[in-house]
N, C-alpha and C positions, 0 to 999 in steps of 0.2 A: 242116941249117940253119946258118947264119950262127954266131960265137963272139959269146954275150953278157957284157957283164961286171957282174958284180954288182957293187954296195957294199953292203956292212950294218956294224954297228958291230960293232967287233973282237970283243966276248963273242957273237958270233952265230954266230962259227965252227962253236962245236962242234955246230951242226945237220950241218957235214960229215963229221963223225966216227962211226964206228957205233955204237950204242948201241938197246940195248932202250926206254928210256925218255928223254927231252928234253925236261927241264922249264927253263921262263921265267916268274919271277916277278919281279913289283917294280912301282912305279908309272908312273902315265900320261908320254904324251912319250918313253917307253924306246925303239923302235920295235922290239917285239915282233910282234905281228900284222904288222905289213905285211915286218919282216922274212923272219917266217916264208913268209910267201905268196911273196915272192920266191924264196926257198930252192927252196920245193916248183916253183914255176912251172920252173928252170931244173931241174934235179932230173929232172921228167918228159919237160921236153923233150929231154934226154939221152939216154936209153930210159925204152920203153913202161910207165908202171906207174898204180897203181890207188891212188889216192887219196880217203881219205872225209873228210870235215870235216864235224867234230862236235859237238854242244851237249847240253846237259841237255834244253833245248826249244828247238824249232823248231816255230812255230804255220805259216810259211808263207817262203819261199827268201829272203825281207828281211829274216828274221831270222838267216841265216847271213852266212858269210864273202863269199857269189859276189861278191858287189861290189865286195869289197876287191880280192880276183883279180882281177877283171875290169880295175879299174883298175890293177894293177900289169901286166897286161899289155901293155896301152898303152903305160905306163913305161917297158916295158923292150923296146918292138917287136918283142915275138911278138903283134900282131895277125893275121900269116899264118901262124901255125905254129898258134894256138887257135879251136876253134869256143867262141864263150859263147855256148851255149843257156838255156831259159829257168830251168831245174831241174839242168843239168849243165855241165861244162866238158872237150870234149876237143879232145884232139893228133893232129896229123896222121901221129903214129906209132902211137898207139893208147893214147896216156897218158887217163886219166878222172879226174876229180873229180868225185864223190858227197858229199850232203848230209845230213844226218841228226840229229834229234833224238833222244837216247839213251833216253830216260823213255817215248816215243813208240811206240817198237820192240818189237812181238814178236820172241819167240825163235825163231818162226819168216822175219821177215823180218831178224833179225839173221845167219843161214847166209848173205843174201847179201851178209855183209861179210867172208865169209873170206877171201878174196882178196886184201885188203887190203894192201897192200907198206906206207904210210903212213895211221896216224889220226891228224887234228891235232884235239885238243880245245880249243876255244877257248872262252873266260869259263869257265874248270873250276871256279874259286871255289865253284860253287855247286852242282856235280855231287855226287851222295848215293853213298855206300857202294853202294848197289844198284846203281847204276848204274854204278859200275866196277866191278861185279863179274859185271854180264852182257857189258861192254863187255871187256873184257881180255881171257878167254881166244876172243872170236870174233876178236881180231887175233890169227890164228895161223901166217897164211902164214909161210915161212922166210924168216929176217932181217928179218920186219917190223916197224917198231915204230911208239912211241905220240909223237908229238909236245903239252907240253900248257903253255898259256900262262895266265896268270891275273894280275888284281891280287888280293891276298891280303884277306880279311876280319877274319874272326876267326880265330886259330890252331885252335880246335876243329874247324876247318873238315874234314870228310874228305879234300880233295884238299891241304891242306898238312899236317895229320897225315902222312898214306900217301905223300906224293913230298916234301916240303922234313924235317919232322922226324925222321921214319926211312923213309926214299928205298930203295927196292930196289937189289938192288947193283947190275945192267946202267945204271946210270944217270948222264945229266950233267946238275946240277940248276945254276942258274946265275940268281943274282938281277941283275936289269937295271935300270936308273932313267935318268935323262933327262939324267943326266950324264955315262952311256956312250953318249949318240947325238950323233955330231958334225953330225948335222941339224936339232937341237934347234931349232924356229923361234922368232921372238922375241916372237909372237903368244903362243904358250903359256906364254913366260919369265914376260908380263906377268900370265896369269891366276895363273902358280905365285907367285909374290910377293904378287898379293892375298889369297889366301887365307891364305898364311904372315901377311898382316898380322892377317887378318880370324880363322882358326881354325886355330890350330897344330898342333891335336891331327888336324883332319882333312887339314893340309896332309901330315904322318907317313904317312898311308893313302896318300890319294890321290897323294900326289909321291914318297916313299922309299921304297912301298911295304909300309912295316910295316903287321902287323895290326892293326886295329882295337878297344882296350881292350873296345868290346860293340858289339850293336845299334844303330843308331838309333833314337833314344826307349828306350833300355832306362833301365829305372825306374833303376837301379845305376849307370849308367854312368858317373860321376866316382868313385865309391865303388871300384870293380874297379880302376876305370885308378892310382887313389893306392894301392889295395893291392899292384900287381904293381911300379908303381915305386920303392914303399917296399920293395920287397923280403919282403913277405907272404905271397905264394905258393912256397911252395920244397918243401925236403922237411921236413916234420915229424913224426917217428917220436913213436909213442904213448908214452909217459913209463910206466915200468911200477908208480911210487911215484904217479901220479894216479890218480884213477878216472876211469874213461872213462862218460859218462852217454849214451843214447842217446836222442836227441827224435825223434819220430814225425809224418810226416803221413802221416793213416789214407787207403790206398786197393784196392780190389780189381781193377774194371775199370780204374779209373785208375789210376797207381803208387803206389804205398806208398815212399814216400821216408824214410830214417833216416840221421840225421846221429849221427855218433860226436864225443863233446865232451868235452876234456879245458879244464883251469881252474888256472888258478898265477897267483896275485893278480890282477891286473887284464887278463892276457892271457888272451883265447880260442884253444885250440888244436882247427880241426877234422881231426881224426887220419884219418877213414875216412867214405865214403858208401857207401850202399845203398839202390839205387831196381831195385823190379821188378813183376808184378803176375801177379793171377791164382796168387797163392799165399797160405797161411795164416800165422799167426800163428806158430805151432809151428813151420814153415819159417824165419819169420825169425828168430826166436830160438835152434833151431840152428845157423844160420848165423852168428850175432854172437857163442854159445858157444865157438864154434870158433875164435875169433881168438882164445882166452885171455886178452883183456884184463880189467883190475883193473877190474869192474864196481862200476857206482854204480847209479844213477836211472835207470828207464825213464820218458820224459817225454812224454804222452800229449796232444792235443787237445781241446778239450772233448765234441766228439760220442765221446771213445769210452767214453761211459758208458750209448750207448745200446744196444739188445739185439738181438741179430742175429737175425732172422725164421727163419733156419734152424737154430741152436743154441740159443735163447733165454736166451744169456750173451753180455756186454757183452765191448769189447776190454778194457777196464779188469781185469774178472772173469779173462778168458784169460790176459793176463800174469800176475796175480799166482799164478794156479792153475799157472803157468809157473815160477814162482818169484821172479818180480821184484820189486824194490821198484819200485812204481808211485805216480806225480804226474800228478796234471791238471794242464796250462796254463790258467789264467783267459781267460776271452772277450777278447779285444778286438777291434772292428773292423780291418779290413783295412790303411786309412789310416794309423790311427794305430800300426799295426804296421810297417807300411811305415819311417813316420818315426822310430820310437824303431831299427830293423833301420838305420837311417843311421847313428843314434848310436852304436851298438855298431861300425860295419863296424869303424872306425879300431884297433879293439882285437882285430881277429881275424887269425888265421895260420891258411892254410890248406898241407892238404901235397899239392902239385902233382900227385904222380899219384894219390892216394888220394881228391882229391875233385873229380875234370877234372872230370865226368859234374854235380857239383851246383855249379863254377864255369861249363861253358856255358847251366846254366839261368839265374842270375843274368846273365848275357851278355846273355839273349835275352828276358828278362822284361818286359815292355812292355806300354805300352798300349792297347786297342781307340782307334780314330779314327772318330769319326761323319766319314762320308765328304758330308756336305752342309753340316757346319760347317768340317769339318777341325781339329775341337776334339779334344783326347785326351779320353777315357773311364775307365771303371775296367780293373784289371788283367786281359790275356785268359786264360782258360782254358785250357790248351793243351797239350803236352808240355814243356813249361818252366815251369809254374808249379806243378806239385808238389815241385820241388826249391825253387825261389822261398819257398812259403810255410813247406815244413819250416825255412830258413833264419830265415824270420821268428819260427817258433816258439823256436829257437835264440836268438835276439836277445831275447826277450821274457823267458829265463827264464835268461840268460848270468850273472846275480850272484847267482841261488841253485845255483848247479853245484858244490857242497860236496868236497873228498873226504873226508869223515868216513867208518866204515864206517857202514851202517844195523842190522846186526845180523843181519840175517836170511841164508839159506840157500840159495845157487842150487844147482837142482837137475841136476846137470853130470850124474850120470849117468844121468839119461833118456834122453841125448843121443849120450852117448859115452863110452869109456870114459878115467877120468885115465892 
């Protein structure tokens, strides 16, 4: 065939380069996607190789990339060197492009992506731990690798954890925005200045591509964004002259969340979380022993005074028979939890790696939308709102968090030996 010549914007190079993994992050206007699909398109046409394009989901081939291909082919006049079929795309030397939804895939129909010379994952933002982890080791062909593009969300996100935060080494990870595309049209200049005028905070996403302080609609989400710009989130090691109190939200099927809370006059320090389920009391309380910290207060909910149908002892009863000094949290409804948990955020530091796990439940904490009004509703249920309400309980009971001793006796060596 004919010598085509590509342009892409100069950070796109390193798709020529070999590498196990080839990440592009940043916001809209960068030209990522269609860069990429040019790459790949010239790439295959070179020799014969096997290409799959990739997603979290694909409900049906309008939800992949074909179209973007398709159109770059036209672009770039290999309409005679590509068949676009309706489901595939191949080369008149035997190059192919495959489609695939990742979450979609059995194990057994994922064998037929070994072959694979090139994966491009496109929208990764939103692909789950599971997912690249059935996805990764079936691209095993030699020298194959991963291509994977994204606007970025939330940094808890699994695919900017695992490739932008700590990137594997075979890797070129490369943030792009719309100010490395010398094609940048002026159609898009004008929507990127409306929104800089209209929402700052979302023009950072959507245009610079940083991640997003939280959710959309998350209950928190001014609260998180002033915490992390104020410089609140960092590392904050446990003070070994405070005590450390631990607040509880009680759960079995659902998680059992415990927030670790250290107190030095007016500041809240959260030093440690722990959410897990399907384990006891005794479990968690060896495992918070074990940190050695200068305990204070176990701080309880108010259902855990009720009696467990299978021991017919309360959680209340189990800790203190545990050893702990134990406090009920007073009732309050949810709302007014919520709003007093406002009041307090300004006065809390959290320590960045000790409590990721209960700052993206606050991330993501939200709530239901009656879908006929489009009215918001009360707080959802969810895998994010046991950390949420342990938070709230924290907030509710943050100016009695003393460190006096209490007097009494933890009993360390049930547990382990000093």
């Amino acid at each position: 065939m004919a010598q085509t010549k590509v342009h892409l914007p100069a950070k796109l190079g390193m798709l020529f380069e070999p590498a196990r993994y080839k990440v592009l992050h940043g916001g809209r206007g960068s030209g990522k996607s269609w860069g990429v699909a040019r790459a790949l398109l010239t790439l295959a046409a070179k020799r014969p190789m096997r290409i799959l394009c990739a997603r979290e989901v694909q409900k049906s081939i309008t939800d992949s990339v074909h179209r973007l291909l398709s159109d770059q082919i036209e672009k770039l006049g290999l309409g005679a060197f590509y068949e676009v079929l309706q489901s595939e795309i191949r080369g008149r030397n035997g190059s192919q492009f495959l489609f695939a939804g990742i979450r979609q895939q059995s194990i057994g129909n994922l064998k037929s992506f070994e072959g694979v010379d090139i994966c491009w994952v496109e929208e990764a933002q939103v692909v789950t731990k599971a997912s690249w982890n059935v996805l990764i080791p079936t691209i095993r062909a030699p020298a194959s690798e991963i291509w994977i593009t994204f606007n970025p969300d939330l940094d808890t996100d699994e695919t900017y954890q695992r490739f932008v935060k700590s990137p594997p080494s075979d890797s070129r990870v490369v943030k792009v925005n719309w100010n490395d595309n010398p094609w940048f049209p002026a159609e898009l200049a004008r929507e990127r200045d409306s929104l800089l005028a209209r929402d700052p905070t979302s023009w950072r996403n959507v245009w610079q591509g940083e991640c997003r302080p939280a959710v959309d609609g998350a209950i928190y989400a001014t609260e998180v964004a002033s915490a992390q710009d104020a410089g609140r989130v960092r590392e904050v090691p446990p003070d070994p002259v405070l005590k450390t109190h631990a607040v509880f939200d009680l759960g079995w099927n659902d998680a059992m969340s415990i927030a670790l809370v250290q107190r030095s006059g007016s500041e809240v320090r959260v030093v440690g979380y722990i959410e897990d389920s399907h384990r006891t009391l005794a479990d968690y309380s060896a495992d918070m022993l074990a940190l050695r910290h200068n305990w204070g207060k176990v701080w309880l909910p108010h259902d855990a005074r009720a009696k467990n149908i299978q021991t017919g002892r309360s959680a209340e009863e189990t800790m203190r028979a545990l050893g702990w000094d134990v406090q009920i949290i007073g009732l309050e409804d949810v709302e007014s939890g919520i709003r007093n948990a406002r009041l307090v955020f300004p006065r809390i530091y959290f320590d960045a790696g000790a409590t990721s796990r209960l700052m993206e439940c606050l991330k993501r904490y939200r709530r239901s939308i009656n879908h006929a009004t489009n009215e918001p509703g009360a707080p959802l249920h969810d895998e994010f709102s046991h950390g949420a309400d342990c938070f709230r309980y924290l907030c509710a009971v943050a100016d009695q968090l003393g460190n006096e001793d209490w007097g009494g006796k933890m009993n360390y060596p049930r547990f382990f030996s000093a």
